[in-house]
C-alpha positions in Angstrom: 66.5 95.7 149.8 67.0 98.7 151.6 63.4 99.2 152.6 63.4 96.8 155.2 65.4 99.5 157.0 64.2 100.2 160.5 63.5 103.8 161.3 64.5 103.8 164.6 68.6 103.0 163.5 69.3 105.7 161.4 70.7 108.9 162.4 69.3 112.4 162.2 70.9 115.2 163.2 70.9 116.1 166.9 68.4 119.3 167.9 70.8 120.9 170.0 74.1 120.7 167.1 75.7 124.2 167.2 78.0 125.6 164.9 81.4 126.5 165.2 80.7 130.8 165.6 78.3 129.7 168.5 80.9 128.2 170.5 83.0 130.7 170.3 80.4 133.3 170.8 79.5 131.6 173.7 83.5 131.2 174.7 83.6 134.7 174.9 80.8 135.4 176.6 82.2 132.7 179.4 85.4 134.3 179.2 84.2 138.1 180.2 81.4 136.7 182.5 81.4 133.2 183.8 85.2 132.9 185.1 85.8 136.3 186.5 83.6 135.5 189.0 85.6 132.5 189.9 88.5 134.0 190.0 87.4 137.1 192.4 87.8 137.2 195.9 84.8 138.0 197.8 84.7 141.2 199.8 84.8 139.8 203.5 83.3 142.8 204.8 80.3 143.0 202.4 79.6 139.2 203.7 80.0 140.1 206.9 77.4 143.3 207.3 74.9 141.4 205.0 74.8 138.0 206.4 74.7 139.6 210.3 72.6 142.3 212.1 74.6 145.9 212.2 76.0 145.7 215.9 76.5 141.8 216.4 80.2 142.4 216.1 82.7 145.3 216.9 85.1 146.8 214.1 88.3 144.9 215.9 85.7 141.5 216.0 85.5 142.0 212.1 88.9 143.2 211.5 89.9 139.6 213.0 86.9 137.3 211.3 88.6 139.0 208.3 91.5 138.1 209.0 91.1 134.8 209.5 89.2 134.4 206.8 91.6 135.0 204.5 94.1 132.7 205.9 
């Protein structure tokens, strides 16, 4: 009786299953490198010098983009 089973309903194992030492191996590696960059404030000034030409902007003109940036 049970070969009139249809292939297509029963279950096989998924392709991507991991086991439980992967997902923690992969925890840990999130842990020291996916949310630490989250979590880290940007340096304003690094933005600043690569994302404009050197001159556009006196010190005191960063000093305050910085500032307000922050806040």
């Amino acid at each position: 009786m049970n070969a009139d089973i249809n292939p297509m309903y029963t279950r096989t194992c998924h392709p991507l299953r991991v086991n439980g030492d992967e997902i923690h191996a992969l925890a840990l590696w999130l842990k020291e490198n996916g949310s630490r960059q989250i979590r880290r404030q940007p340096d304003l000034r690094s933005v600043m010098t690569e994302r404009y030409p050197v001159g556009l902007f006196s010190e005191d003109e960063v000093h305050a983009l910085c500032d307000l940036l922050k806040n």
